[in-house]
VOGU-3710 file (C-alpha; in Angstrom, 3 decimals, decimal comma):
1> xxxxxxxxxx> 16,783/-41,443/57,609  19,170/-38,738/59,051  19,437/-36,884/56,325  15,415/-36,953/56,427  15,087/-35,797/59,844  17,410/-33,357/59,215  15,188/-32,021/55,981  12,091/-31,589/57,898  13,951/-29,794/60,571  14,919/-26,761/57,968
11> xxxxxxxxxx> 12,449/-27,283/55,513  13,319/-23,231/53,775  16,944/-24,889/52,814  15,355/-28,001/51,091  13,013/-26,194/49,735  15,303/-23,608/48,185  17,193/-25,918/47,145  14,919/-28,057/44,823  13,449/-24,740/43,683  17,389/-23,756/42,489
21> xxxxxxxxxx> 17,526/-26,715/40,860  14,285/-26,739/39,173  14,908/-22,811/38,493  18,506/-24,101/36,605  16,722/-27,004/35,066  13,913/-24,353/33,601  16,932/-21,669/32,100  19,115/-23,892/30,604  19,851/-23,981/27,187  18,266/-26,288/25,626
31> xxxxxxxxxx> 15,119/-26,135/28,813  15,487/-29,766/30,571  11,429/-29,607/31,334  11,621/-32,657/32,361  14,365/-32,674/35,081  12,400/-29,476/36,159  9,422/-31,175/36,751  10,907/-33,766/39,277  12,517/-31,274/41,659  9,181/-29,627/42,059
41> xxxxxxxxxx> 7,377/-32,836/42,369  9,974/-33,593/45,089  9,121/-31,115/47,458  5,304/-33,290/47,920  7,609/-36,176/49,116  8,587/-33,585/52,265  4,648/-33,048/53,606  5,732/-29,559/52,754  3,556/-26,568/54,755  0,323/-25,743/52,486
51> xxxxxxxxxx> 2,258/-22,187/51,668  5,304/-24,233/49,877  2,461/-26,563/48,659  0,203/-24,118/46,775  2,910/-22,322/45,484  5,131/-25,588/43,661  1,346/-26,962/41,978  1,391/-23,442/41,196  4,861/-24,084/39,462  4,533/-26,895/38,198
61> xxxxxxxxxx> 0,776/-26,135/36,631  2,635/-23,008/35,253  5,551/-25,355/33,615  3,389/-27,730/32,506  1,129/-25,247/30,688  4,013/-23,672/29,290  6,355/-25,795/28,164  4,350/-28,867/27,801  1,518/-30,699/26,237  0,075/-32,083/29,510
71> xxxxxxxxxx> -2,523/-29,937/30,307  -4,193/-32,324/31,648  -1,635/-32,453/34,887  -0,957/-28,757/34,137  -4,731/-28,418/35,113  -4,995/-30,291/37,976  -1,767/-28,531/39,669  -3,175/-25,334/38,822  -6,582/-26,322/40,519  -4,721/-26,936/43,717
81> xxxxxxxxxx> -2,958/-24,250/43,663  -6,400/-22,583/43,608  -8,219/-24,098/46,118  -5,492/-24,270/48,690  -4,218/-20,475/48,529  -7,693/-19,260/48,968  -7,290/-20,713/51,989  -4,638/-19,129/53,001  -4,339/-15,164/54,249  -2,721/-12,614/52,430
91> xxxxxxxxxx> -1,333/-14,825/49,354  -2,489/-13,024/46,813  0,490/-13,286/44,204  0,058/-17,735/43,930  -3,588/-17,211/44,576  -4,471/-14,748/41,428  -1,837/-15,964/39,121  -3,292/-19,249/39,504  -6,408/-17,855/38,617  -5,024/-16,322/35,816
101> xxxxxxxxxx> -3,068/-19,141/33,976  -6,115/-21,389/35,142  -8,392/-19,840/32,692  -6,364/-19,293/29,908  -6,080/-23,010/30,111  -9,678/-23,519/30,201  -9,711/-21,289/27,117  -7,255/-22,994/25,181  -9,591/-26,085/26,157  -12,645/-24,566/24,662
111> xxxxxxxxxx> -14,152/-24,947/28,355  -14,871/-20,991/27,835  -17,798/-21,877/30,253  -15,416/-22,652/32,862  -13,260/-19,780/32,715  -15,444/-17,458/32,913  -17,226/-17,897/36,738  -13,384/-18,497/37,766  -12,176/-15,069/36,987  -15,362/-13,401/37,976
121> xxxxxxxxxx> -14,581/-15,191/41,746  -10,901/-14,231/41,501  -11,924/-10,781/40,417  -14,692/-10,480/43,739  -12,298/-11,281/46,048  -9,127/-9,100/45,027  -10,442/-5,496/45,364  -7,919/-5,170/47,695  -5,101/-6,402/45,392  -4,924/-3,305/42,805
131> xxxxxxxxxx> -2,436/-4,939/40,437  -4,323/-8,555/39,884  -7,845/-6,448/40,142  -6,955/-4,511/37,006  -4,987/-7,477/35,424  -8,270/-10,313/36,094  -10,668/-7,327/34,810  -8,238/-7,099/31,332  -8,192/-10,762/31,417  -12,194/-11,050/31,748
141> xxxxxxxxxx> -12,916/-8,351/29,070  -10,432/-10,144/26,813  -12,294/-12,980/27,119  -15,642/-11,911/26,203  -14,074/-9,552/23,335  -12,630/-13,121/21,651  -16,104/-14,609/22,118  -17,494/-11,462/20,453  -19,558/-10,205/23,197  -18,637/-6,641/22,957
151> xxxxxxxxxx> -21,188/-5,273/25,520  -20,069/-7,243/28,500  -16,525/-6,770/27,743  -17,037/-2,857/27,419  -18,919/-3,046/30,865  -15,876/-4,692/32,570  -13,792/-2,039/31,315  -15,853/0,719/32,312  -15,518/-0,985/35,862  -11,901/-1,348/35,248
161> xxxxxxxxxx> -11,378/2,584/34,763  -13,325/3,897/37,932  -11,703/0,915/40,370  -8,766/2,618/38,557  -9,649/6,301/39,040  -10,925/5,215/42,847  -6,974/3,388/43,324  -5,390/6,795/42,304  -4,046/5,286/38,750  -4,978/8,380/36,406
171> xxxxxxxxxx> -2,709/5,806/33,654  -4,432/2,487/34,190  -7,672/4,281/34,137  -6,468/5,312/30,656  -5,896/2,122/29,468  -9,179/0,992/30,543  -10,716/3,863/28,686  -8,856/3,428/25,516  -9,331/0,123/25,640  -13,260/0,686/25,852
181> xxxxxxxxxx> -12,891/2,824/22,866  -11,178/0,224/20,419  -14,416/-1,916/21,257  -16,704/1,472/20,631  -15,121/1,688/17,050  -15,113/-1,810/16,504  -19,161/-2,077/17,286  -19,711/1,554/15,393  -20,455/3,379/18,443  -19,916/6,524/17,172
191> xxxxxxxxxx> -21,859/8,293/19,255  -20,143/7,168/22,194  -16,326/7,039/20,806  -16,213/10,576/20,459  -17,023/11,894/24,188  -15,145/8,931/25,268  -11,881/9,591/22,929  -11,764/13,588/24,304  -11,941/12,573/28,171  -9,077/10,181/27,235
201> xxxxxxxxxx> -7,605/12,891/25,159  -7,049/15,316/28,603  -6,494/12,319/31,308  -3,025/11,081/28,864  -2,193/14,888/28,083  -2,214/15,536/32,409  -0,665/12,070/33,383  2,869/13,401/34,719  4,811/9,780/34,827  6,956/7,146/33,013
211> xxxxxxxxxx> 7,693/8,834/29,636  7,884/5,756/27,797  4,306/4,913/29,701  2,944/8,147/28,614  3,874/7,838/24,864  2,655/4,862/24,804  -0,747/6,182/25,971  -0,391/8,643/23,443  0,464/6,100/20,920  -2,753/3,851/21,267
221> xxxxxxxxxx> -4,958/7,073/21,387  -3,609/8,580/18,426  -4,024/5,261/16,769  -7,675/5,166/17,730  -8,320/8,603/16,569  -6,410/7,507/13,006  -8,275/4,497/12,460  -11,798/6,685/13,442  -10,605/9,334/10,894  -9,729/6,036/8,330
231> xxxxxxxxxx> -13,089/4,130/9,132  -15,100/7,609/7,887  -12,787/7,881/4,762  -11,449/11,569/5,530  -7,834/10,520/4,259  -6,751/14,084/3,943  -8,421/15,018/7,840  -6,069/12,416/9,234  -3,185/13,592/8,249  -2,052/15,874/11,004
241> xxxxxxxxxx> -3,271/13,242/13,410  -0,247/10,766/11,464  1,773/12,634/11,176  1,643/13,038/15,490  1,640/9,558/15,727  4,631/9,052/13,341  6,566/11,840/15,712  5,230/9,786/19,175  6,752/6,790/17,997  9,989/8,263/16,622
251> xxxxxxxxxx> 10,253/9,361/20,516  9,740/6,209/21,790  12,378/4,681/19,854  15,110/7,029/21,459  13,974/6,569/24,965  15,537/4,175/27,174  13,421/1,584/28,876  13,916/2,188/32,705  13,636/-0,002/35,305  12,218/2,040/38,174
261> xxxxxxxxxx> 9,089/0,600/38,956  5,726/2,815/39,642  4,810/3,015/43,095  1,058/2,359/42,990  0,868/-1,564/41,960  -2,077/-0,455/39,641  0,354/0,990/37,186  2,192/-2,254/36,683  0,893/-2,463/32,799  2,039/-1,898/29,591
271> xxxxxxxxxx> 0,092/-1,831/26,251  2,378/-3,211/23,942  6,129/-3,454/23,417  7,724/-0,705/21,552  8,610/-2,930/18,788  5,197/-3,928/18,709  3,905/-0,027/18,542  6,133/0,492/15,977  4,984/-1,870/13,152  1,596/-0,660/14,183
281> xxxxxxxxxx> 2,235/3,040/13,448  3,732/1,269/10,103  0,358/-0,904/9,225  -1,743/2,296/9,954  0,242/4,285/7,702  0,013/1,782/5,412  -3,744/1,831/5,543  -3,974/5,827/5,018  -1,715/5,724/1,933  -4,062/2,542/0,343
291> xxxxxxxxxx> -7,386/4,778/0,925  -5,304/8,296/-0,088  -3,972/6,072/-3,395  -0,600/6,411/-2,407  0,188/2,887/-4,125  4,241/3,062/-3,953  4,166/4,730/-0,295  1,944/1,603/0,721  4,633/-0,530/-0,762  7,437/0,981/0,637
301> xxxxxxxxxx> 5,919/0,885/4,510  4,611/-2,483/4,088  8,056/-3,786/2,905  10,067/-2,047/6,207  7,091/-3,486/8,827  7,555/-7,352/7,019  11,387/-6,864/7,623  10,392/-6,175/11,289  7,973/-8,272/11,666  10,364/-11,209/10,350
311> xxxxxxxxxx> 13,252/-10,399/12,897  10,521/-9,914/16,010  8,991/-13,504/15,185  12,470/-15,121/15,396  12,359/-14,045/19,146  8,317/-13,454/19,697  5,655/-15,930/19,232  3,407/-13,387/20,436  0,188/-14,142/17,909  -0,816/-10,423/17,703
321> xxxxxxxxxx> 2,325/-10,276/15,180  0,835/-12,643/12,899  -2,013/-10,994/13,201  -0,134/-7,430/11,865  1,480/-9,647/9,353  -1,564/-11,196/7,654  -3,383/-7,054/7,475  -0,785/-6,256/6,066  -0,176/-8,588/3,386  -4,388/-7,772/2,831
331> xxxxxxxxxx> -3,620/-4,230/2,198  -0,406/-5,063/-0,149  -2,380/-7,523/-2,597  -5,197/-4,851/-3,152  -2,418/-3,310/-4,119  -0,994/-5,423/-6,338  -4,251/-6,183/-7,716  -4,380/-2,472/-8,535  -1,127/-1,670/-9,677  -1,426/-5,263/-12,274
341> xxxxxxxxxx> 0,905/-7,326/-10,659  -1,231/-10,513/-9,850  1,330/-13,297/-9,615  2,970/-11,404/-7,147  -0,686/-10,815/-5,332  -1,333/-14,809/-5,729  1,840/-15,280/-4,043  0,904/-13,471/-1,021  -2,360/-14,717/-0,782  -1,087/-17,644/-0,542
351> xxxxxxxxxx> 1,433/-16,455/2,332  -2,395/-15,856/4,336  -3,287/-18,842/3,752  0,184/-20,205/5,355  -0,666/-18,168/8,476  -3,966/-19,189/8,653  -2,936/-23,000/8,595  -0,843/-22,402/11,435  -3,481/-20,417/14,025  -7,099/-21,464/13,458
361> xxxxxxxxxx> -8,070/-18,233/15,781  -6,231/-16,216/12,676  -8,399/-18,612/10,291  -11,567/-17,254/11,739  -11,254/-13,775/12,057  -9,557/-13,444/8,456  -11,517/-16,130/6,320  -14,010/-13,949/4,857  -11,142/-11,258/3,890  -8,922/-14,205/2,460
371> xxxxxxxxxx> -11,538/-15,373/-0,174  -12,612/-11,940/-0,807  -9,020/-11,213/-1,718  -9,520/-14,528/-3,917  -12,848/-13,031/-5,224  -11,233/-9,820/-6,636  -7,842/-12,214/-8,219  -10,257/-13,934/-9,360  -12,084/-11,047/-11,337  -8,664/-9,797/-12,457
381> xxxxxxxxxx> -7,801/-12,676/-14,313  -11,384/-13,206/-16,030  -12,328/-16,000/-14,200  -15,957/-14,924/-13,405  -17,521/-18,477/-11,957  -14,751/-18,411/-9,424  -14,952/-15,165/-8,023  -18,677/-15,638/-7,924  -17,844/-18,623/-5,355  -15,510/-17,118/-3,435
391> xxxxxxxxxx> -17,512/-14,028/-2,796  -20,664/-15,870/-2,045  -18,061/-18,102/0,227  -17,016/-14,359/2,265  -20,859/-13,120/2,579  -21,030/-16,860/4,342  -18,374/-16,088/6,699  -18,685/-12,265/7,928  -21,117/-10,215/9,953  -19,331/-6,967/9,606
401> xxxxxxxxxx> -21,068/-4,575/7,925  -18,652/-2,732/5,757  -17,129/-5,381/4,338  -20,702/-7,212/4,192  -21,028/-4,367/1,722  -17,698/-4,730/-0,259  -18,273/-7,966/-0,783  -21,671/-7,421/-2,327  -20,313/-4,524/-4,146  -18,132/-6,230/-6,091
411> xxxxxxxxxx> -20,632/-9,402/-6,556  -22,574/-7,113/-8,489  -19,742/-5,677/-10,439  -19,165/-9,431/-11,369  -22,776/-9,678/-12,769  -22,641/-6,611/-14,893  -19,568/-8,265/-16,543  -21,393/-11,636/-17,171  -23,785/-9,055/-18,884  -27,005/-12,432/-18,589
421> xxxxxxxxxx> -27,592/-11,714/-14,644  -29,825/-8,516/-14,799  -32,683/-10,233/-12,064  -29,734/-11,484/-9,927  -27,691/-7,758/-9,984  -31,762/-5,900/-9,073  -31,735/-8,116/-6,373  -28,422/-7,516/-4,871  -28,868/-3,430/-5,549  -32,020/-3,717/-3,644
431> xxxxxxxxxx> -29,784/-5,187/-0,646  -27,146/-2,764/-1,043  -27,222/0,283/1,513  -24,169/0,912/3,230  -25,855/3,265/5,458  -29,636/3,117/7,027  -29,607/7,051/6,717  -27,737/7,256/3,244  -30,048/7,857/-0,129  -29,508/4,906/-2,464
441> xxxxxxxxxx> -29,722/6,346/-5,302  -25,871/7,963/-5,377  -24,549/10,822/-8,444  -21,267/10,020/-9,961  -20,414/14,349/-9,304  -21,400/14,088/-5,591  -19,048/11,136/-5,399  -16,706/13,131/-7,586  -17,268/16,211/-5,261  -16,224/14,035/-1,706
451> xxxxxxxxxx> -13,585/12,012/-2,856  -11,861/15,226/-4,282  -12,361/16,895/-1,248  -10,909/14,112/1,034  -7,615/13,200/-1,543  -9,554/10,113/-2,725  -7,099/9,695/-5,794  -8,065/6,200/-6,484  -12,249/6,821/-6,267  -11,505/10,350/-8,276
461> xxxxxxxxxx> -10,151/8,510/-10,915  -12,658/6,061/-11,072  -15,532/8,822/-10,839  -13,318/10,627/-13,466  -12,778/7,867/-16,284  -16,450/6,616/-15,815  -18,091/9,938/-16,429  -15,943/10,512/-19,198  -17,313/7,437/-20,162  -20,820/8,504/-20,245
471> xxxxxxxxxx> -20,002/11,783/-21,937  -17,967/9,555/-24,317  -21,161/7,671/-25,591  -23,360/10,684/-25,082  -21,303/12,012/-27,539  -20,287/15,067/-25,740  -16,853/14,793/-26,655  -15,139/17,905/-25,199  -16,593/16,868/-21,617  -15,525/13,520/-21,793
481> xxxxxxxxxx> -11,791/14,823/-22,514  -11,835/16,857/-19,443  -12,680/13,810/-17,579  -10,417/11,249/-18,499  -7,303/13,449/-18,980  -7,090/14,101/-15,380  -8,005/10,353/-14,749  -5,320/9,558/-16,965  -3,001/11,692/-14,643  -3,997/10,533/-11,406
491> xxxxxxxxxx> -4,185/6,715/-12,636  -0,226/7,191/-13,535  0,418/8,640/-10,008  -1,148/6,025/-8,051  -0,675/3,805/-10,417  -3,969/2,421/-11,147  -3,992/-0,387/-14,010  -7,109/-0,813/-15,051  -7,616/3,016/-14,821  -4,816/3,382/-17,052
501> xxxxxxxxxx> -6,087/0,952/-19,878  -9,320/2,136/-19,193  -8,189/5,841/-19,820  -5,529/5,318/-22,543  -8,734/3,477/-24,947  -11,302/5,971/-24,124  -8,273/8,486/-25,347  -7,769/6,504/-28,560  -11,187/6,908/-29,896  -11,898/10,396/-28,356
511> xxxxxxxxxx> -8,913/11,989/-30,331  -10,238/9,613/-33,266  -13,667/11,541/-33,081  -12,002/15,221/-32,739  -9,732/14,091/-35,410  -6,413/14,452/-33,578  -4,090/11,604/-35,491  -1,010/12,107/-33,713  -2,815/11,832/-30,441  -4,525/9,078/-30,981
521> xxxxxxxxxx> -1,854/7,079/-31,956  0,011/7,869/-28,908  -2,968/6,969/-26,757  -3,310/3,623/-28,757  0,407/3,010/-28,252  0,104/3,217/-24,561  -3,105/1,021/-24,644  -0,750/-1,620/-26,398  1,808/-0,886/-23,524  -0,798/-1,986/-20,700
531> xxxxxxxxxx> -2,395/-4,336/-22,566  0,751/-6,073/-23,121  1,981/-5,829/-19,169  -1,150/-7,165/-18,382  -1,043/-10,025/-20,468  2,165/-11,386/-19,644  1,110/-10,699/-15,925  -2,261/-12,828/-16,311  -0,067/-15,718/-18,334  2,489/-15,708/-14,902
541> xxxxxxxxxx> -0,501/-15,359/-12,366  -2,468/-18,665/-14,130  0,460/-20,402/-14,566  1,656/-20,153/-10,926  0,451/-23,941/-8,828  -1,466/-20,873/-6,436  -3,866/-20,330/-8,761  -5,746/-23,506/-7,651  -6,442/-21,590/-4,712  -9,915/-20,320/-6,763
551> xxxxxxxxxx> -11,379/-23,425/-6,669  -10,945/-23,417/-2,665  -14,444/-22,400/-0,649  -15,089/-24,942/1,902  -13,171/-25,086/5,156  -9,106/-24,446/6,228  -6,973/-23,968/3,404  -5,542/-26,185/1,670  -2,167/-27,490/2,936  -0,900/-28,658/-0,909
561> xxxxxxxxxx> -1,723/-26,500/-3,891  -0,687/-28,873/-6,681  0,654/-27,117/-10,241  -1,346/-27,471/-13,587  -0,384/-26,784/-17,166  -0,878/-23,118/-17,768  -3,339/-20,774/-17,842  -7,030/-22,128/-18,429  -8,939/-18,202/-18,735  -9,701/-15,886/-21,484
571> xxxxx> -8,078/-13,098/-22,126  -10,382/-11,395/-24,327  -12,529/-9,350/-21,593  -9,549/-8,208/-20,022  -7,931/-6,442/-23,101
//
């Protein structure tokens, strides 16, 4: 009872002392959560003032939540912590951040409902708290960007940059900004992106501050201009604009990270980590050298960001790099798909799949890309039902409207092969229109003409071998040549497959007709030669247990993919 008396007579040294011990309890190595959790309950058994009392449900909610599955208790910590510091004058730090973990709790809960009037209150009342007023806006416009409402969470940005520019924080303000224009690009607001993008544009290029700060604004606005540049298809514009974000980064990575904090609290933010920025810069590269047809580049930058991406998940569980890891393993099996290695491509698809099991937020936003990865497998190896499916399955699961239009693309490619679905193909050419303002009708020279002119190599070789095609049976055999030599070339650099075998048995019988013996047996020799690495590719690819994954269209993947007894396609169409 002494000892008691003598607590509640210096209740900062019994207090400080539980919280050490908790604080131990929390760093050690292995964490002992548990032993944690009872020196913060402990400081209730004191009648403890209401600041010490908000502040340990604030704890404990926050250890709970963290390193626990109780969310349950986590919660109902948390919503004292809530209700007594608003209470309370001037505690802004317990009050907010209770706010904050509150309603990422609710959204982990799928009680989106409740979040949301909880950070709109927190955000009302801390106008006068710069650093949680910009932090609960972020927070809020997160929010509504994961629930798709783009509109709302663009308006709460917009908010965010002039409380921003009214606070004095010319780099917060840019963050809001360029934060408004990821959404812009991501809802096609062209119109909008570009004034938007130029204001941001001068505000990074004055900010005099942090270096590391101000790359990093430079960073995520070069990568918005890159992607803008990308989402047009004007591969060859970009390239100065890469090649400034390749140099930005390379900066970063030799600056040291200091510690001096900023002195307005509004600049307490940081975009990403600089590990984070630089796999980034790698996955955007990667996506300029699949549209340029820059095959082995695309390789070789996907293959450095996985070996980064590997050692940052051993330390990082931050889900935005499984989210890098699974677009880039999408770019690198169109690749494979293209460059006739389809095992391999099965292989990685079924790495997506993997991630996908473990986050069902990754599930959703990548489902319709996974079986349209499927779909085009599934063409590659002849098997024509399937890829039907798992298209059909993607136009189920998306709303965006250039892959909408992929998707459909190659649907109708699949029933010109079947060669008995002419009612079925008018009907999906009718829906086809990638743009409201665009002609339908489309000439293979105009699309000749722009993909030239923007380093298209893959669609110039296409345009190339198909209108040497058409010359071919129009019987204008001179013209034809001129078209599929260079398609020839270009399929080699990339290097295109199907171009190639395409190309090399157009060759054969062209140098047949114009009676050229020696060529055409060296064309037909080099037909054999891809016909043959094909073959033994399609064998591996049906072979491997993955290929099950065709039959797959309905719900999460599947955890098991059991093995069959070899392939069960014909070869026939594809040689």
């Amino acid at each position: 009872l002494s000892v008691n008396a003598k607590l509640h007579k210096a209740p900062d040294r019994w207090y400080l002392a539980l919280l050490g011990f908790a604080e131990h309890f929390r760093t050690s190595s292995p964490p002992k959560i548990r032993l944690c959790v009872h020196c913060l309950q402990a400081v209730f058994q004191f009648k403890p003032p209401q600041r010490i009392e908000a502040r340990t449900h604030l704890q404990l909610g926050s250890v709970l939540y963290h390193h626990t599955k109780n969310s349950e208790l986590a919660r109902s910590h948390l919503e004292k912590a809530w209700y007594i510091s608003q209470q309370l004058p001037q505690f802004e730090d317990v009050k907010f951040e209770a706010a904050s973990i509150l309603s990422e709790l609710f959204c982990q809960q799928n009680l989106v409902d409740s979040a949301k009037p909880l950070l709109r209150k927190a955000i009302q009342i801390s106008q006068q708290t710069p650093y949680w007023h910009c932090r609960l806006l972020f927070q809020l416009a997160q929010l509504h960007t994961l629930e798709k409402d783009l509109v709302s969470a663009c308006d709460l940005l917009g908010v965010g940059a002039e409380y921003a520019r009214v606070v004095g924080s010319e780099y917060t303000r840019a963050l809001f900004l360029l934060s408004k224009g990821m959404l812009l690009l991501m809802e096609r607001k062209l119109g909008e992106v570009h004034p938007l993008l130029t204001l941001c544009g001068t505000i990074v290029e004055n900010w005099q501050g942090n270096p590391i700060q101000k790359e990093s604004l430079r960073v995520f606005f070069l990568v918005l201009q890159v992607t803008h540049y990308l989402d047009a298809g004007q591969v060859k514009s970009v390239k100065p604009c890469l090649k400034q974000l390749q140099q930005c980064i390379q900066t970063i990575s030799t600056l040291q990270d200091d510690e001096i904090l900023p002195t307005n609290p509004a600049d307490l933010f940081h975009w990403l980590p600089k590990e984070h920025m630089c796999v980034l810069v790698y996955l955007v590269t990667v996506m300029h050298s699949m549209q340029a047809g820059y095959l082995e580049k695309a390789q070789k930058y996907t293959d450095k960001a996985l070996m980064q991406l590997e050692k940052l998940k051993m330390l990082d569980c931050s889900p935005i790099l499984s989210t890098f890891q699974v677009i880039l393993l999408e770019h690198i099996i169109m690749c494979r798909l293209v460059t006739g290695h389809k095992a391999t491509a099965l292989q990685e698809i079924s790495q997506v799949c993997q991630l996908c099991q473990q986050s069902p937020r990754l599930f959703t936003n990548h489902a319709a890309q996974l079986h349209t990865l499927l779909g085009l497998y599934c063409i590659s190896v002849n098997c024509m039902d399937n890829a039907e499916a798992q298209f059909t399955t993607a136009l189920q699961l998306t709303t965006h409207q250039e892959l909408w239009t992929y998707i459909v693309t190659n649907l109708a490619s699949v029933y010109i092969r079947e060669g008995n679905r002419h009612q079925e193909l008018y009907n999906l050419l009718e829906r086809i229109n990638p743009d409201h303002n665009f002609p339908v009708r489309r000439f293979l020279r105009e699309t000749l003409k722009m993909s030239n002119a923007e380093d298209l190599n893959r669609l110039t070789a296409c345009s190339l071998v198909l209108l040497g095609h058409i010359f071919y049976v129009l019987g204008n055999h001179r013209e034809s040549n001129n078209m599929v030599v260079p398609a020839m070339q270009l399929a080699s650099k990339i290097p295109d497959m199907s171009v190639q075998l395409w190309s090399s048995a157009l060759l054969k019988d062209l140098n047949k007709a114009l009676g050229n013996g020696m060529d055409a047996h060296e064309a037909a020799q080099m037909h054999q030669n891809f016909s043959q690495q094909l073959l033994q590719d399609h064998i591996a690819a049906c072979s491997l247990p993955e290929h099950n994954l065709i039959s797959w269209t309905d719900g999460p993947p599947p955890v098991q993919i059991q093995a069959q007894n070899g392939p069960t396609t014909s070869l026939a169409s594809l040689l």
